[in-house]
C-alpha positions in Angstrom: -13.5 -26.0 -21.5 -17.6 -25.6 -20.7 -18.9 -22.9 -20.9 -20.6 -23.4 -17.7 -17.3 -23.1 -16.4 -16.2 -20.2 -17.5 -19.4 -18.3 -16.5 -18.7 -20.0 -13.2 -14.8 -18.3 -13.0 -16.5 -14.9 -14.1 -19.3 -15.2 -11.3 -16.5 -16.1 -8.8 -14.4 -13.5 -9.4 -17.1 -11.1 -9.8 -18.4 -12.4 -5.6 -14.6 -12.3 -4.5 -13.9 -8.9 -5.6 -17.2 -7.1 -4.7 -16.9 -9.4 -1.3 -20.7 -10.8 -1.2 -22.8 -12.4 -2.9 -25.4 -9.5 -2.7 -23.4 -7.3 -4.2 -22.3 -9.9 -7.1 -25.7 -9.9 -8.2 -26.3 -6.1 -8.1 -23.6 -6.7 -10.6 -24.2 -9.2 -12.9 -27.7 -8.8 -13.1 -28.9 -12.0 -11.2 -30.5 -13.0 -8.1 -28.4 -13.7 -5.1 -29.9 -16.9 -5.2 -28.8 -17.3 -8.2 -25.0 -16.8 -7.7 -25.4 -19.0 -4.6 -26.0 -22.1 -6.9 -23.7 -20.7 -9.1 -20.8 -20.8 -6.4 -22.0 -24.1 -5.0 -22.1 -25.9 -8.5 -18.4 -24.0 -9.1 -17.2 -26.2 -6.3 -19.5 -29.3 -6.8 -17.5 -29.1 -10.5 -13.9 -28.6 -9.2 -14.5 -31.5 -6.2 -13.2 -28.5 -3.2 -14.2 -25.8 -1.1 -13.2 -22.4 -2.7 -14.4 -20.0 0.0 -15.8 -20.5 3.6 -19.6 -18.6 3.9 -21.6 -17.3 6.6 -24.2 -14.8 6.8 -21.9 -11.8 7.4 -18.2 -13.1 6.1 -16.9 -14.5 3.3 -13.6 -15.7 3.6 -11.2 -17.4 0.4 -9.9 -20.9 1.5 -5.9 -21.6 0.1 -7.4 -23.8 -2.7 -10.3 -20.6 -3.5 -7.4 -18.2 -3.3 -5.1 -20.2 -5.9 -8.0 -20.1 -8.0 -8.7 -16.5 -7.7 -5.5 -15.0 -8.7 -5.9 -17.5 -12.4 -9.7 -16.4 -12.8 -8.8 -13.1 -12.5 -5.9 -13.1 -15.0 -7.9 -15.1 -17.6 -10.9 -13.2 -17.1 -8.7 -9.9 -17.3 -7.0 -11.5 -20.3 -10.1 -12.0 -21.9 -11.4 -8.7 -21.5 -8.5 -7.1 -23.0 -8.3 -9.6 -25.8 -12.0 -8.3 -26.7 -11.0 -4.8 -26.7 -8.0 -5.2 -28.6 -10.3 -7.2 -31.6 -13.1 -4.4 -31.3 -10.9 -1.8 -32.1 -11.2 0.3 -28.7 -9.9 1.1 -25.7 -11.2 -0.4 -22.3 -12.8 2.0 -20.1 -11.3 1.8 -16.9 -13.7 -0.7 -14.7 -13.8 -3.4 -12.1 -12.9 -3.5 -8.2 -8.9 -2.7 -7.5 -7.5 -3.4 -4.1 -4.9 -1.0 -2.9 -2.3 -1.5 0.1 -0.6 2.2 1.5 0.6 2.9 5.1 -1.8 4.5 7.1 -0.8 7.9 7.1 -0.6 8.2 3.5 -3.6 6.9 3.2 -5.9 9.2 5.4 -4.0 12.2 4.2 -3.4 11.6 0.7 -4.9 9.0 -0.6 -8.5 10.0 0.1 -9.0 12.7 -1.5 -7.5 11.5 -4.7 -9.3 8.4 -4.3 -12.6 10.8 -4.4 -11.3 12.4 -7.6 -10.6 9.1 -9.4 -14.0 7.5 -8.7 -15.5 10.5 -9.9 -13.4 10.8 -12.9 -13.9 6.9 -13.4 -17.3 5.8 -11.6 -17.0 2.3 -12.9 -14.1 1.4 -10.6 -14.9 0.6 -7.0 -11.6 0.0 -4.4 -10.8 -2.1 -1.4 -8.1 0.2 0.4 -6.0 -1.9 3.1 -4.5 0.8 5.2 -1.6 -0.8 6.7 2.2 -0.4 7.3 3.2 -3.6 6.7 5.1 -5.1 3.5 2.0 -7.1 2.0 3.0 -9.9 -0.4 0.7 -8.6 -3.5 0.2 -11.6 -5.3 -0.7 -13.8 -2.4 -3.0 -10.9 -0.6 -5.0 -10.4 -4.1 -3.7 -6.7 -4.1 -3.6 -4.7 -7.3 -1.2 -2.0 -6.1 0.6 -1.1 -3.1 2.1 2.4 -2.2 5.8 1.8 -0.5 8.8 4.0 0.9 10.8 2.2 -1.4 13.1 2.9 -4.4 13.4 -0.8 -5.9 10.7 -3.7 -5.8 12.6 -6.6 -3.9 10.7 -8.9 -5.7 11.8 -9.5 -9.9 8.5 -10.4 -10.2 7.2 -6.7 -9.5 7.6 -3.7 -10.7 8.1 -0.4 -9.1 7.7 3.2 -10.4 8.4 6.5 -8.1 5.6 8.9 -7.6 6.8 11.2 -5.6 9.8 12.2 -3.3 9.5 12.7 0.9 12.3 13.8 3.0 12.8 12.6 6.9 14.4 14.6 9.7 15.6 13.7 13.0 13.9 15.2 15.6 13.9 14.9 19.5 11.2 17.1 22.1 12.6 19.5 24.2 12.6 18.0 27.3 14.4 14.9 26.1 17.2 17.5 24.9 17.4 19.2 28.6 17.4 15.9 30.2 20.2 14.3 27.6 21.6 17.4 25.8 21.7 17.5 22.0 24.0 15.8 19.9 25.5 18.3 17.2 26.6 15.5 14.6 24.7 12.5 13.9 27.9 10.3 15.2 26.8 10.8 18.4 23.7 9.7 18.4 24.9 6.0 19.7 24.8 7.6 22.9 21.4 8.9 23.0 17.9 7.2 23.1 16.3 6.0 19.7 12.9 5.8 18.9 12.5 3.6 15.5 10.2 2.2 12.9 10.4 -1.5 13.5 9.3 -2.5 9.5 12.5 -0.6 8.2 14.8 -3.4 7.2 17.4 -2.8 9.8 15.9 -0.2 12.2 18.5 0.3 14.3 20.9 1.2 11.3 20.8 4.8 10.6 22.6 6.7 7.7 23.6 10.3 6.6 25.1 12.5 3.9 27.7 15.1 4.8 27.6 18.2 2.7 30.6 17.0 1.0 29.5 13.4 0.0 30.7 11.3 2.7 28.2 8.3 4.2 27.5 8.4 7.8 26.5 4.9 9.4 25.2 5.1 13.0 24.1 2.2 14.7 21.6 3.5 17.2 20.2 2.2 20.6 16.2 1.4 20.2 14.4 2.3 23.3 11.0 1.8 21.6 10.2 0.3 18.4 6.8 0.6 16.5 5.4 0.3 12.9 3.6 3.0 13.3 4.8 7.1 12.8 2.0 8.0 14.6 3.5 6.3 17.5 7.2 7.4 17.1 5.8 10.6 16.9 4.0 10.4 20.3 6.4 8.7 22.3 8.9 11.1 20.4 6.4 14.2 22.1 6.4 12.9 25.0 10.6 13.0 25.6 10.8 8.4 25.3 13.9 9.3 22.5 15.2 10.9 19.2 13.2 9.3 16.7 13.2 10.1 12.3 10.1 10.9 10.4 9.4 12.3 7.4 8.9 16.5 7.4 5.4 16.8 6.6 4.8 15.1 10.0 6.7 16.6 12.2 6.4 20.3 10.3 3.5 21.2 12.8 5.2 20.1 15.8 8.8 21.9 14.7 6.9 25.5 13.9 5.2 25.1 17.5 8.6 24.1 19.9 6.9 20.6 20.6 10.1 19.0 18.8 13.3 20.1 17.5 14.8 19.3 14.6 19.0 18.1 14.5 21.0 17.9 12.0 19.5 20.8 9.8 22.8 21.2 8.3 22.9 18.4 7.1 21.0 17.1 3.6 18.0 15.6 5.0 17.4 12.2 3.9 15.0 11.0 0.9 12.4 8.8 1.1 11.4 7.5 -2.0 7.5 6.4 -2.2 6.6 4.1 -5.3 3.4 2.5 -6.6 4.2 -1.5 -6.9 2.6 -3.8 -8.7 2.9 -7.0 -10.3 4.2 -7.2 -13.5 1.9 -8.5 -16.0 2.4 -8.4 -19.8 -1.3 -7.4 -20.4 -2.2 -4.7 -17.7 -5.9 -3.8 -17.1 -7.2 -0.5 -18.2 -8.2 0.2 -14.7 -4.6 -0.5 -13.1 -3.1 1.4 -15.9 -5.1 4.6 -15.3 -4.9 4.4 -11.5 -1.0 4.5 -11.8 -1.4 7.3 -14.4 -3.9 9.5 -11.8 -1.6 8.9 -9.1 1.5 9.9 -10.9 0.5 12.8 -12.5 -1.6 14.3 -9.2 1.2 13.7 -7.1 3.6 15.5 -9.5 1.6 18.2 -9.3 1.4 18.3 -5.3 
């Protein structure tokens, strides 16, 4: 292989992960002139178009994507490979993309975010603040937070980082108008608000003090994929909806909603860091997961 090549896959991943070339070249050392020719004799090379370029956007075409997720591995293959033969550990550097629901994001994340950069100022982050399932390998994402217990995907691997609870909770004036179910059988005849990414929504469950399973199919007035907006319709008396404690805690202390079921366990909600499972992880993934674990242990 040519060394000109491999220079090239280094400059390209260097532009795809810092997202310009401007801030490539604050990187590397070179002009942005410099990595524009670079980039344009990348493609002349490989005979296609690896990313779309205006003066604002750049954007990865399916062929530049492809070829981004096997830059990266080699290059981070490479880099670990050096380490390994120079006897030392890799300091934690590079860009990592991260993919958490919003909430958990704004609340959480941030501020640990701020402590890691300043514990590791070589890293820089690309946080996609969504409550979607994003597929990590296609996306180009390094690590996603989910409320799951299991990656779905063999591929990936999943580690739990902290346990939340969720409670069912209804306002006030939807309980006056409908009354209030006292077991969670019963709420087939009541209003549901739900999350519309769960896997089946509509498909409640419970634990009775003594072990049993309760399965509820409920009726879904309103469906969002967003908490923040079960818990607003929830407020304003749309439906009984289920969110996890630490939102609704404010709302439950001050009468705005009222919490059912509170003899019953309350159910888990498992969140885990996922990420793809590579033989040779980077010293930057590896010490994110590590932060997050640990400070979230702590919390």
């Amino acid at each position: 292989m040519k060394t000109k090549l491999l220079d090239g896959m280094v400059t390209f991943v260097h532009v795809v992960d810092s997202g310009s070339f401007t801030h490539a070249a604050q990187i590397t050392g070179h002009s942005t002139s410099y990595i524009s020719k670079e980039m344009s004799k990348l493609e002349e090379r490989l005979g296609v178009r690896l990313m779309h370029r205006t003066t604002r956007t750049l954007s990865l075409t399916p062929e530049g994507e492809l070829y981004y997720e096997s830059c990266k591995q080699l290059v981070e293959s490479a880099q670990e490979i050096e380490n390994a033969l120079g006897g030392k550990q890799s300091e934690p550097q590079g860009h990592l993309r991260i993919s958490c629901p919003v909430s958990f994001g704004v609340v959480e994340l941030s501020p640990m975010l701020a402590k890691f950069m300043s514990q590791y100022p070589k890293v820089t982050f690309e946080v996609d603040l969504s409550d979607r399932r994003v597929d990590l390998v296609a996306e180009g994402i390094d690590i996603a937070v989910r409320a799951v217990h299991k990656a779905a995907d063999s591929s990936l691997i999943s580690r739990r980082i902290k346990t939340a609870h969720a409670v069912t909770v209804a306002a006030p004036s939807y309980l006056r108008k409908y009354g209030t179910p006292k077991h969670p059988s019963e709420l087939n005849q009541h209003k549901a608000i739900t999350y519309s990414y769960q896997k089946n929504p509509n498909l409640w469950e419970y634990n009775s003090n003594d072990g049993e399973m309760i399965k509820v199919e409920v009726d879904s007035v309103f469906a969002a994929n967003s908490p923040e907006m079960e818990m607003s319709m929830c407020l304003e008396g749309i439906g009984i909806t289920r969110l996890p404690e630490e939102h609704t805690r404010e709302a439950i202390a001050t009468g705005r909603l009222v919490e059912l079921f509170s003899d019953f366990p309350k159910h888990k909600i498992d969140l885990c860091l996922v990420y793809p499972s590579r033989k040779h992880m980077s010293a930057k993934v590896r010490a994110f997961i590590d932060f997050m674990a640990e400070h979230l242990a702590a919390s």
